[in-house]
N, C-alpha and C positions, 0 to 999 in steps of 0.2 A: 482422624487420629485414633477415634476409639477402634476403627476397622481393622488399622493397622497394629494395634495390641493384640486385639484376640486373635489373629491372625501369629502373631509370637507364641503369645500363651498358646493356641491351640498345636503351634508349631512342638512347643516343647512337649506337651500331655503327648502326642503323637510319637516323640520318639522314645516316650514309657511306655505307650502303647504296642509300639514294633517292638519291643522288649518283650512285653508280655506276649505277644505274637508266638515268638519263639517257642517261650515256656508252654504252650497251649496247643503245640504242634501235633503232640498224638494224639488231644482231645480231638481235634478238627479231621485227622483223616481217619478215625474212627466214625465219627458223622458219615464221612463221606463214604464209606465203604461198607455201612449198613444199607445203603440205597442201590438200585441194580440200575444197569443201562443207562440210557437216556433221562430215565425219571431222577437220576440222583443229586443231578444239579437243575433240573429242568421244574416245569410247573404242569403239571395234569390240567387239560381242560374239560369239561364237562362234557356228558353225552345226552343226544336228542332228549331223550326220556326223562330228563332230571331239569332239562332248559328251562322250565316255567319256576322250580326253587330256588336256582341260580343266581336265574333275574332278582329273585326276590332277594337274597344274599347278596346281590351286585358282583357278582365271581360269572368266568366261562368267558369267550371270544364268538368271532362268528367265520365264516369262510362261505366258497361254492361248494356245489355239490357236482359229482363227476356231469350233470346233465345241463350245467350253469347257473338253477337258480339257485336265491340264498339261503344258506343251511346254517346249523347251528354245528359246532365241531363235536366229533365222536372222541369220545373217553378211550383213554390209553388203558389198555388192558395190563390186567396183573400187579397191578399197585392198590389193590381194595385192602390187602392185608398191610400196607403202610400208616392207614389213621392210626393204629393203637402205636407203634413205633413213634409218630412224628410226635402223640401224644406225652409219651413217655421221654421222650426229649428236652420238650419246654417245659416240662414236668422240672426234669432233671437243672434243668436253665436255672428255673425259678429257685431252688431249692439253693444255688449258688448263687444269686440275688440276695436271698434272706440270710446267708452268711455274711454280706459284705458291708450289713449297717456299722458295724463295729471296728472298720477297719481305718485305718489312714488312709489319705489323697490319694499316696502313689498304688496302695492295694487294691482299692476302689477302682481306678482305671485300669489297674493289670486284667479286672473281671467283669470289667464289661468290655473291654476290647475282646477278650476271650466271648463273651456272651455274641459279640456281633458278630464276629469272625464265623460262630459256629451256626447262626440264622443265615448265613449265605447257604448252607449244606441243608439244609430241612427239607426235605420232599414233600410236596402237598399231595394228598387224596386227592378223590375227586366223588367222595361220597357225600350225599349231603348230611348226613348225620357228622361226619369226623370235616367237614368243612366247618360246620357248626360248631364243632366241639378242637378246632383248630382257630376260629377267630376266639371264641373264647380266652383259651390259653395265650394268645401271642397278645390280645390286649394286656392281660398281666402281664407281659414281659414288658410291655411298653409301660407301664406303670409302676413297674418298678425300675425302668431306664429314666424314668421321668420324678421320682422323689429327691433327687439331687440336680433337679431342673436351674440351673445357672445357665446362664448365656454363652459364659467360656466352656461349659462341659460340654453343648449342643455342638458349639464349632468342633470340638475334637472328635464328635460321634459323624460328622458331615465330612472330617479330614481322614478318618477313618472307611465311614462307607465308600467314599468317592475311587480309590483307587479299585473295588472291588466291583463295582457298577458299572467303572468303566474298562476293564481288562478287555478286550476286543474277543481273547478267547475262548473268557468264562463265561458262564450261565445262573448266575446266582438266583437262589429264590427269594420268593417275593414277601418270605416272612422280613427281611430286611427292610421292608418298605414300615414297619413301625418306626424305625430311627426318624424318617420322616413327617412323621402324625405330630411328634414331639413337636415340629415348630409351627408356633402363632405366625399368621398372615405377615405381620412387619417382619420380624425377625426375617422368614422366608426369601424377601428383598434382600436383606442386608447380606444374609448369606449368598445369594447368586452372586452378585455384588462381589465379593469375596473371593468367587468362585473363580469367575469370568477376569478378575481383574488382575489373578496369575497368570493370565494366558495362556490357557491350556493349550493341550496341543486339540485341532479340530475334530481327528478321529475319535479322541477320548469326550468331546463334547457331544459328538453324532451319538456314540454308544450310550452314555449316561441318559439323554434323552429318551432314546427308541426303548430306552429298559424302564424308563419312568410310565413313557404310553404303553404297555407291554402289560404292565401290573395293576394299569386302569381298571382292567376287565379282571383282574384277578383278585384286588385285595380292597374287600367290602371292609374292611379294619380301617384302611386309612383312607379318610376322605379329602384331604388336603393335596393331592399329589394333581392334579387339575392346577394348582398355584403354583406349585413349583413349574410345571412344565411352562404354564404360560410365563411365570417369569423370567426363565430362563432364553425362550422365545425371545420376550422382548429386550431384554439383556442382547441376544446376539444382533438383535435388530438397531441396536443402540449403538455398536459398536461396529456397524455396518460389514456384518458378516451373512452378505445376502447370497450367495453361492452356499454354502453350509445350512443356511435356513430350505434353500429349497432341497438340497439332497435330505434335511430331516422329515420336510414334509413328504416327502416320496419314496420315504420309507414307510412313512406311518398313516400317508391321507387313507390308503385303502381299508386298512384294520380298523381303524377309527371310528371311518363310514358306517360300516356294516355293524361294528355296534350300537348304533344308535334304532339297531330294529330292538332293544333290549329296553325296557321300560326303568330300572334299577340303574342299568348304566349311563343312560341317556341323559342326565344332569352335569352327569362327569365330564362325558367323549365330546358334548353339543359344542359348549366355549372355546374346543380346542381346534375342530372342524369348522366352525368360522372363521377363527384365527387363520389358521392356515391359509385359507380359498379365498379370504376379502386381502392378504395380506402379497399376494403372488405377486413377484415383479416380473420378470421376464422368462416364465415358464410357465406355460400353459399346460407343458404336461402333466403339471399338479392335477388341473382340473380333468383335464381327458382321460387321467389313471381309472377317477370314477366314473366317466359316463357313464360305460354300461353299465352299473349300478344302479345309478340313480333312480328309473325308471321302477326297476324292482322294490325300490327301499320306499319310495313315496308312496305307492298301492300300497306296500305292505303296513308302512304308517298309517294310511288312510282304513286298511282295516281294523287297527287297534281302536278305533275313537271307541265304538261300543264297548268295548276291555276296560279301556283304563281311562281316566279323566280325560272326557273331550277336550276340554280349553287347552289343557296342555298340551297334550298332540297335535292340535290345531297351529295352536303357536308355533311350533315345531316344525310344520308343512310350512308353513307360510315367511318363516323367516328361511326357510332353505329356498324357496318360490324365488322370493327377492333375491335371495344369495344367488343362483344360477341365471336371473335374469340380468343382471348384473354381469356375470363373468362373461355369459355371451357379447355383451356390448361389448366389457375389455377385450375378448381375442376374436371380436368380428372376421377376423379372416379367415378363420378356421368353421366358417358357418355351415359348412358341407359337413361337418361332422356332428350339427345340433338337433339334425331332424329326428331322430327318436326321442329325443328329452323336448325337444318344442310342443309332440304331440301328447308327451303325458300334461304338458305346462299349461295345454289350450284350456285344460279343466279351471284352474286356477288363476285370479286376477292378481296382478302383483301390484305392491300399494305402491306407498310412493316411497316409502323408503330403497324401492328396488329403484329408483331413477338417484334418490342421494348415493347409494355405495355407488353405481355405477359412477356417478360424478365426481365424488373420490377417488375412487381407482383410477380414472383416468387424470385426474390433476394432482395428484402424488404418487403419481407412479415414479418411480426414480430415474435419473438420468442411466446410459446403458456403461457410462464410463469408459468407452472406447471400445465395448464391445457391440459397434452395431456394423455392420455390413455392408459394401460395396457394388453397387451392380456391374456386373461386365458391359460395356459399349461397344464391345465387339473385340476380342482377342485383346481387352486392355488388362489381362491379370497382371500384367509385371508392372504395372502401375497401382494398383488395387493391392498388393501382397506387400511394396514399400512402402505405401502412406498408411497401413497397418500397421507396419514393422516401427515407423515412425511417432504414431499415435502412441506409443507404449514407449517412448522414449521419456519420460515425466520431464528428466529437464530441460530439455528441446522444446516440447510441446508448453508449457511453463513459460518461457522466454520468448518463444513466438507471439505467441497472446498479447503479448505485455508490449510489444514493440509499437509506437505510436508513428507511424509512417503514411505517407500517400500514394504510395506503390499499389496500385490497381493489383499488381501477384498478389503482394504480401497480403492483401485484404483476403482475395483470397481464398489463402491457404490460412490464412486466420478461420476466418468463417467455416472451412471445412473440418479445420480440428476443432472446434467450439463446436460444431455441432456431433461429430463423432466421439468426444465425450462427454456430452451434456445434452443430447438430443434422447426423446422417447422414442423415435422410429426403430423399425427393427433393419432396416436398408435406406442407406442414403445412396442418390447419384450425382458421382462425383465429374459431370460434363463440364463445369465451369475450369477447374483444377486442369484438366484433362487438357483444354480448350487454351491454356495459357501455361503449361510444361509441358507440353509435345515437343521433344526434340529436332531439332532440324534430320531429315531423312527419317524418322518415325513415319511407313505409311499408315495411312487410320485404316484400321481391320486385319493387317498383317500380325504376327508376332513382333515379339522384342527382346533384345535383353534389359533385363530388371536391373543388373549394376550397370550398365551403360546410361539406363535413365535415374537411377542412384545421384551419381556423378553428378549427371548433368544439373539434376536438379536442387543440392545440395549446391554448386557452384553460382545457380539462379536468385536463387533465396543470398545467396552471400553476397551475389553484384548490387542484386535492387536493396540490400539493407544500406550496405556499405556506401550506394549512390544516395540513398534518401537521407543519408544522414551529413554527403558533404554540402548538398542543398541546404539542410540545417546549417549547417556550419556557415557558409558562403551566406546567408538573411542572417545568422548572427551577425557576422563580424561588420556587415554593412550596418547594421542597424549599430554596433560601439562606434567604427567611424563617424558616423553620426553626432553620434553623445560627444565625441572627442572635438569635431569640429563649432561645435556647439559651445563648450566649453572649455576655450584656449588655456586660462588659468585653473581648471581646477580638473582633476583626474575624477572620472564618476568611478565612485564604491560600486560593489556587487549589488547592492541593494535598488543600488541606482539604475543599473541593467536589470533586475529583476523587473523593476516598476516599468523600464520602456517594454517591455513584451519578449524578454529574451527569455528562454527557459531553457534548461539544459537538456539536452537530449537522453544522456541517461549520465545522472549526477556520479555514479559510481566509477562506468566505466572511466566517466570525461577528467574524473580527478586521478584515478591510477594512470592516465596516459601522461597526463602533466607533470608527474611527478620525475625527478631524473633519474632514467635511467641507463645502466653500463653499456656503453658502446658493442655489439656484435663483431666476436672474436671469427674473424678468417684467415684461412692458415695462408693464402698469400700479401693479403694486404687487411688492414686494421682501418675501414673508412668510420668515422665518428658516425651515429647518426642521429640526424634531426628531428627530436624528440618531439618539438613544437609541431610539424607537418604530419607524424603519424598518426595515424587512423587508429582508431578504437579495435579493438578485435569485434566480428560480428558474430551475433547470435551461431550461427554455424561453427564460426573458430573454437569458440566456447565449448559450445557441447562433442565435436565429434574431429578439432585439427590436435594431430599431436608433431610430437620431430623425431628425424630419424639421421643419425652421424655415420656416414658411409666413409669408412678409411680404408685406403690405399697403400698396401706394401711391397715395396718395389726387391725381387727374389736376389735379384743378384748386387744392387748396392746398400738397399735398404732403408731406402729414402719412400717416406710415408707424406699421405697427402688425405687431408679431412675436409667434409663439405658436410653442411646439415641442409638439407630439406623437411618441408613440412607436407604433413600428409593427414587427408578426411579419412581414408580408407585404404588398407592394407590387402593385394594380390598375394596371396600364398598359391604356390608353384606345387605339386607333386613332383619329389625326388626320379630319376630317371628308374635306382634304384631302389626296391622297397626296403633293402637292408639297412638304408642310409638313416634311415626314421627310428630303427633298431624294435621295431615292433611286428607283429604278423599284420595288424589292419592299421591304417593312420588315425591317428587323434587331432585336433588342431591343438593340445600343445606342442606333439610332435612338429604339426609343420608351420607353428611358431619359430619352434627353437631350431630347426632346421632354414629357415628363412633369416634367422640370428647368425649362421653358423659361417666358416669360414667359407669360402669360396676360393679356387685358381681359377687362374685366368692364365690360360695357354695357349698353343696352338693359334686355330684362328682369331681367339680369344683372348688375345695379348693386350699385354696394358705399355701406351704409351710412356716412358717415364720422363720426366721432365730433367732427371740429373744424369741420367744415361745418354740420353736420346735416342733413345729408340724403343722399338716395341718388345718389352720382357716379362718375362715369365713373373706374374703377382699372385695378393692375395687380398682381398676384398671383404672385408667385414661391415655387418650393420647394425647397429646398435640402437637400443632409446634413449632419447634424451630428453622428452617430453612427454609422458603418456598420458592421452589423450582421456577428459571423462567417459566417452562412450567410444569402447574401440569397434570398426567394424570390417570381419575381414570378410571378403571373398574368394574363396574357392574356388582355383582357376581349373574345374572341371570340363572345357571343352578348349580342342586344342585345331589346331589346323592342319587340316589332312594334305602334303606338298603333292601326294602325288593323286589325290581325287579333286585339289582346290575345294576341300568342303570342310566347314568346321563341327568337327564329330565329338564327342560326349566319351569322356575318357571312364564311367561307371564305375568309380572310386570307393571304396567300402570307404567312409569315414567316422570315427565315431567322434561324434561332438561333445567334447567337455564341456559341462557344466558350469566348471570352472576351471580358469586358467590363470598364468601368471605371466608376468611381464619382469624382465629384470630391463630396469635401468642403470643406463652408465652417465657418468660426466663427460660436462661437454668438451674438455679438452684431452679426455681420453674413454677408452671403451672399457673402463676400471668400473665396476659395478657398485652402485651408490645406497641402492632399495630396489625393492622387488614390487609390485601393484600388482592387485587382486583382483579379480574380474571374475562377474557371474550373467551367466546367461542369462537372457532375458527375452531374445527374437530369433526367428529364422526364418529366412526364406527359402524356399522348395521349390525344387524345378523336378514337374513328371515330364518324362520324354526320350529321346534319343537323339532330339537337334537342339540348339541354340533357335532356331529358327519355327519351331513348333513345338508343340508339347503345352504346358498348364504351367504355371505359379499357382502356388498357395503358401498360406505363412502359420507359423505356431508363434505366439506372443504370450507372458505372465503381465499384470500387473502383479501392486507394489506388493501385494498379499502374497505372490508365488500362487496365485491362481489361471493356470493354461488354457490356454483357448487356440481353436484351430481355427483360422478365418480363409476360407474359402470361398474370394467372393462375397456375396450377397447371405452365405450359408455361415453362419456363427455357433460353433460346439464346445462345449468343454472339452479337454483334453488333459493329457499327462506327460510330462518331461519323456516317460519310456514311452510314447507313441512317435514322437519325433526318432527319437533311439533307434527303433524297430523297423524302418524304412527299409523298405525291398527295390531295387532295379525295377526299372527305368527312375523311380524316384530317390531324387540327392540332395542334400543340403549345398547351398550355393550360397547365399549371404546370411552370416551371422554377425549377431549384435550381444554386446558385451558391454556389462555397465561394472565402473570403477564400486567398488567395495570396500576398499580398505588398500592397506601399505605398509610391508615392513622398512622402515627407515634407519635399521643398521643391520651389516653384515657380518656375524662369526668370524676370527679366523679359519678355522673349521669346520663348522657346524651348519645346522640348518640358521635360517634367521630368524631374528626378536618374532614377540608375538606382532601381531597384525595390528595396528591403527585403524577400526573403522573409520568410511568416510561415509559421512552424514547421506542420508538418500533425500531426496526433492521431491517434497509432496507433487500432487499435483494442484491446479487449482479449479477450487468450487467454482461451482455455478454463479454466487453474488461477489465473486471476486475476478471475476471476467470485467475487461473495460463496458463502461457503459452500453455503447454502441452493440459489443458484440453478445455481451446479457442482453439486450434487448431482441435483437437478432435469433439469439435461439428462444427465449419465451415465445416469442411469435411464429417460430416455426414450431413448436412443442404445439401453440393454439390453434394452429395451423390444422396439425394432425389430429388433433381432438376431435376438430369438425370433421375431418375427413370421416373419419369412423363412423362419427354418427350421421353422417351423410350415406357412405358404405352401408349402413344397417337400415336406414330408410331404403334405399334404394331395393334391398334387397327383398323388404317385405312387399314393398310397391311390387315386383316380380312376384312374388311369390301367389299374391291376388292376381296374378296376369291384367295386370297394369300397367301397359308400355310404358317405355321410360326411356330416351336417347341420349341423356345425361352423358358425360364423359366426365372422369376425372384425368389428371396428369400425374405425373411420378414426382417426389419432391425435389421441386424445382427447374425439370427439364420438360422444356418444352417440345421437343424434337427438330432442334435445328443444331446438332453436331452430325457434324458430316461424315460421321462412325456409321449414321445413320442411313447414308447412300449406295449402301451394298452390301451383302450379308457375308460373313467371313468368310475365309477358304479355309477347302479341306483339312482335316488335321489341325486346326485350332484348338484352342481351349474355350471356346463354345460362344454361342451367338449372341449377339447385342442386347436379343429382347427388348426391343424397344417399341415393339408392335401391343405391346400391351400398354391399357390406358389406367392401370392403379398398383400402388406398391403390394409386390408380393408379400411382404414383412414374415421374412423364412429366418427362423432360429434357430 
């Protein structure tokens, strides 16, 4: 509660403070336009010649030198006549400080807003004399920012810096890092805390970071900025914002590094450079940004011992020792890239703290959350790019999990999505899946189509749930006849079934079916139906069946005729004509609402009428009457050629909205009732020129809106405009669409009401997996553990040319799928690889 007050309070001081903003406006571009170029918002770094005062000042950075090794960076020419200027500045600062003892609250804050405002513009030297005589002056400012030290004032100076630290476009200096000196280690918590718990947006989170490690090297004034950053870190780490934590470290591992050849800085940069590299989940490029450094910086540490205090330095080599022998075990597979860091290593014995990080890192490494990877068994991508597309379905995958059945499938495709978001591997093989939804006429090693096996296998999953659950039903009801014959006189309670072993198969659905409901309206006949006989809806109907009300108008008596089907998935057709869409390139709302739209029916195309009789000119409309939680359409981009009998790839520019909308109508007419919201979230991608060859690959977000490209076995980040940006032969062919929200009244007019979000479906953790299938992946996670350290024995065994015949297997497959008995044909999208005996683990 108290966070949530100064959080107001700071809210209000802040918009005196944009008041005073204002008022302060010539001050501040005056600042700025005493500075020239680059230097005027920038920070001068230090040159060769001055590097050893620097150090001692804890100010300057490092970089290479044109020839690779490590150099200290060269001083920006022509700002030596700045010291007297920057002095005469915070000169000027201070002097309006010492006016402001006398003032009231709101004066007070009008002048220090103006004070901070105008420390973003301060251009540093880069002399040591006016460095010197620049930390001097800026601690007075911080000390006079710090005589009305309350807790509520600090927060205003932090709602104040924040927006100008994190501007993407600015470059402020690093005199503003006093506002930060101000706060005590706890306070520092509570503020991240604060920070992080508005939800910034992540670029402004990226930015304020990399400008806090940025000022490391720069501002000997403030020693506390090493806390902020680590708190922040673990703030995002808390909040599991692990995609963000590795783009900050891969902004900053390399600059970090290489000051730590800096004796002054080296207390700062160390804590933060551990952090990062002990803390890697599933990017190793962290560590590989540094290699070729490493080698340089350890020699070059090992020459300082005579300089500067041995112990230290020592200490220093030796926890980096551990550190690196460590990440080698974590990304063992990338061993071929550790031979020049192995041969600086062979000097150095690593204790045993290198064997504990190593065994951390590999037992809290995190689960991949459905970003791990598929192997190809031979032309199997359009299986590999939909159980992707499926993984990222949260409440599909959610409800699958949960199903308690004996279906030999459903296990599993259980087990497959358990392990695809909650396994440590960097590639699963998904043979068993493969082995048990191969479509009837699927040959193994040919191509396929992706919605064809869509279909199929969304129909698969629905027969075996919907069958294992009338088995249920059917040992229920025999076991109450039972109870019933058992006891003539007396009717058993539920509690009484409870205790013989009945259980309900899933309490929620089994009580909404029972409940009565309205007979199913057909426009020829009104049969009641048998509420007691009907089936539950199965997982599948849930997440991805909606209904569709196709009416009939007959031209010439005008007698109308209605039918509802229900439907998983949605064909959209391209218009013959492109003007029909009313665009230059197709969007799929267009050929939404064009698949909505009216249709005739003429010529050979005649509609039978029932009051006429005969065949007359109509009109055909389709409308929603149920919209589906996850819509998904496909994109009927290949058509069939009559006069080559070949089905050829129609190369449709399409562009895929992001989001789209659904208008629903009532089910006794195509009167529009509310509109559903839908936002992208999967697609599938066909590269090629046939149905019959070519490649799948898929782009999916999860819940974060974080993109990824899954390719296969190959897992990348990505971006909504990389999907966008697609060239010929490459096409979006199946997109997935998750409900968002709903307007549920319509204008006469106008646009409609605002939107009703609809609640989104976590996914579920790792300890909330059913027993069996928690167990299942712990064991395969311990699985891979060994493997590694097995992989890394194995490899030094070689490396001594110590024969070794060992084989491992890839996870889980043995090599008896019969993908495995002929290697693909030409023009595939690429080979089984199943001749190799250990996972690739490619990221």
């Amino acid at each position: 509660m108290a966070v949530k007050q100064n959080l107001t309070e700071s809210n209000d001081v802040a918009a005196t403070g944009a008041a005073a903003g204002q008022t302060t406006g010539s001050t501040t571009t005056t600042a700025t336009t005493t500075s020239s170029g680059s230097t005027a918002n920038g920070v001068a770094s230090t040159s060769g010649k001055t590097a050893n005062n620097i150090c001692d000042e804890g100010g300057g950075g490092g970089g290479h030198s044109a020839s690779g090794e490590l150099s200290l960076p060269h001083a920006r020419e022509g700002v030596e006549h700045q010291g007297s200027e920057v002095v005469i500045k915070i000169k000027k600062l201070l002097e309006s400080l010492q006016h402001t003892r006398h003032k009231d609250q709101r004066g007070l804050l009008q002048c220090y807003v103006a004070v901070i405002q105008q420390l973003a513009h301060i251009p540093i030297s880069n002399t040591p004399e006016d460095l010197k005589l620049f930390k001097e002056e800026i601690t007075k400012v911080g000390k006079m920012l710090a005589m009305h030290n309350s807790k509520e004032l600090l927060m205003c100076y932090l709602h104040i810096v924040y927006p100008i630290i994190s501007d993407a476009k600015a470059t402020p200096s690093c005199a503003v890092a006093i506002v930060f000196e101000l706060f005590h280690q706890d306070l520092i918590l509570e503020a991240v805390q604060l920070l992080l718990g508005r939800n910034p947006q992540c670029e402004q989170i990226r930015k304020t970071v990399n400008t806090l490690c940025k000022w490391l090297g720069e501002c000997s004034f403030c020693q506390n900025l090493k806390l902020w950053i680590l708190a922040l870190l673990q703030g995002l780490r808390d909040q599991e914002k692990y995609l963000l934590l590795d783009q900050i470290a891969m902004d900053n591992i390399e600059m970090l590094f290489i000051r730590m050849l800096m004796p002054a800085l080296r207390p700062q940069v160390a804590p933060i450079v551990f952090h990062m590299l002990s803390t890697i989940n599933h990017a190793p490029e962290i560590f590989h940004k540094i290699l070729p450094m490493i080698p340089k910086v350890i020699n070059a540490l090992k020459k300082q011992v005579n300089i500067v205090a041995k112990t230290s330095t020592d200490t220093y080599i030796q926890e980096l020792v551990d550190l690196f022998n460590a990440l080698m075990l974590r990304f063992a597979d990338n061993d071929e890239l550790y031979a020049p860091l192995k041969e600086v290593l062979r000097m150095y014995e690593p204790s045993q703290n290198s064997f504990v990080l190593a065994r951390d890192m590999l037992e809290q490494v995190l689960p991949r959350n459905a970003r791990v990877g598929l192997v190809n068994l031979g032309n199997t991508c359009y299986m590999n790019s939909v159980l992707q597309a499926l993984a990222m379905t949260s409440d599909f995958v959610r409800q699958i999990l949960l199903i308690e059945s004996n279906s030999s499938l459903l296990l599993k495709m259980q087990q497959q999505l358990a392990l695809m978001h909650h396994s440590m591997r960097f590639e699963l093989t998904p043979s068993l899946v493969l082995k048990a939804t191969r479509p009837p006429g699927f040959t193994p090693g040919l191509q396929h189509d992706s919605s064809e096996f869509l279909g199929y296998l969304l129909d698969l999953l629905h027969e075996h749930e919907i069958n294992a659950h009338s088995a249920h039903i059917n040992t229920e009801s025999a076991q109450v006849n039972a109870l019933k014959e058992s006891s003539a006189t007396e009717t058993p309670s539920s509690d009484d079934i409870v205790a013989a072993g009945v259980i309900p198969y899933n309490s929620k659905d089994f009580e909404l079916c029972s409940r009565p409901v309205a007979p199913a309206i057909n426009c020829h006949s009104a049969t009641p139906t048998n509420v007691q006989s009907k089936k539950p809806p199965s997982t599948i109907d849930k997440t991805f069946a909606g209904k569709l009300s196709t009416t009939y108008k007959c031209l010439s008596c005008a007698w109308e005729s209605r039918n509802e089907d229900s439907f998983r998935e949605l064909q959209l057709s391209f218009p013959d004509d492109k003007d029909d869409c009313g665009a230059n390139n197709y969007s799929v709302q267009d050929l939404i609402d064009y698949y909505c739209s009216a249709e005739k029916l003429d010529g050979d195309n005649q509609y039978f009428c029932p009051s006429c009789k005969k065949l007359c000119d109509a009109e055909r409309r389709i409308g929603f009457t149920q919209p589906p939680r996850n819509l998904i359409l496909t994109l009927k981009q290949f058509k069939y050629d009559q006069k080559y009998h070949f089905r050829t790839k129609l190369m449709h520019k399409v562009f895929h909205d992001e989001s789209v909308v659904v208008k629903v109508c009532g089910n006794d007419s195509l009167q529009e009732t509310c509109s559903v919201h839908y936002d992208l979230y999967a697609g599938v991608v066909h590269a090629g020129y046939s149905m019959d060859s070519g490649h799948y690959f898929t782009f999916a977000a999860d819940q974060s809106k974080n993109w990824f490209k899954f390719n296969d076995s190959l897992v990348t980040n990505s971006q909504p405009q990389e999907m966008h940006n697609l060239t010929s032969p490459n096409t979006p062919y199946i997109l997935f669409y998750q409900m968002c929200g709903r307007s549920s009244e319509v204008s006469d007019n106008g646009p409609l009401v605002p939107m009703v979000p609809v609640p989104i479906v976590p996914p579920l953790k790792l300890d909330e997996l059913p027993r069996t299938l928690r167990d299942y992946v712990k064991k395969d996670n311990r699985e891979y553990t060994e493997e590694l350290k097995l992989l890394h024995f194995k490899r030094n065994v070689k490396r001594n040319n110590v024969s070794d015949n060992g084989t491992m297997t890839r996870n889980g497959y043995e090599g008896d799928d019969e993908d495995d008995q002929s290697p693909p044909p030409t023009g595939g999208c690429g080979g089984n690889d199943l001749g190799m005996n250990i996972n690739r683990f490619v990221y």
